[in-house]
N, C-alpha and C positions, 0 to 999 in steps of 0.2 A: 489507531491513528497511523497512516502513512507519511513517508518524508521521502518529496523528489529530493533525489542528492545527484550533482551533476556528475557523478563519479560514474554512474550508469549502475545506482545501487537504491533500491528502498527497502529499509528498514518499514518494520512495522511494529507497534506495542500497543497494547490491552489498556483499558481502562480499568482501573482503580476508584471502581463504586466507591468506597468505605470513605477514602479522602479527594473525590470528585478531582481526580488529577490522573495522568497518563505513569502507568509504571515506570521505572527507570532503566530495566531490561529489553532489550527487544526483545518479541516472540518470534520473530521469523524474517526473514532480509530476501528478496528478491534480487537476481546481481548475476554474474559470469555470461559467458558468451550463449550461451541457452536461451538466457531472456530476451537478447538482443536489445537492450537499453543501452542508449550511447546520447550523456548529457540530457539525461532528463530534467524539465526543469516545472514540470505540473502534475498534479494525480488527481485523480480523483474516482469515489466509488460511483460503480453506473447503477443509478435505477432500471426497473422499478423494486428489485429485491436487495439492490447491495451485493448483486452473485459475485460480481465484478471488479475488477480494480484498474480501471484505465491511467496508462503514463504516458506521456508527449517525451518524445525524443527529435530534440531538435535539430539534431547530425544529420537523419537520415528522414527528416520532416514526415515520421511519420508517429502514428500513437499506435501503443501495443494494448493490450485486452490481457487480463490474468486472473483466470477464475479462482472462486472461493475451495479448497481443499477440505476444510474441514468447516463445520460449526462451534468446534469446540475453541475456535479464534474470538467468538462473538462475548463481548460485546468490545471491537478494540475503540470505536469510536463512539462518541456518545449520540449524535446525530445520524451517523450513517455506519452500524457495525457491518462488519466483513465475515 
């Protein structure tokens, strides 16, 4: 699961098959001036494979792309893992 956070930060965290709920950890946070997210306030994963993790950033009206690094992140969403 992803979370636009208007901070210009997304968190990410894994599912938790065993109790069908999102862990309480994050596994990894997208964020600092590298990303260039400023007030993100939408995400979402891009089909057709999920490579992807589209954010809207509304400062700079535009959306950023950030590919998937690893597989070993999968399955963080139940619907659409990363």
């Amino acid at each position: 699961m992803a979370i636009a956070q208007r901070t210009g930060a997304i968190p990410l965290f894994r599912m938790d098959e065993a109790h069908d709920d999102f862990e309480p950890e994050r596994i990894f946070e997208i964020s600092g001036p590298t990303s260039k997210l400023s007030f993100s306030d939408g995400v979402a994963f891009a089909p057709p494979s999920n490579d992807y993790l589209a954010a809207c950033n509304l400062l700079s009206g535009s959306i950023s792309f950030y590919p998937r690094v690893s597989s070993s992140l999968h399955p963080l969403c139940s619907d659409a893992g990363i």
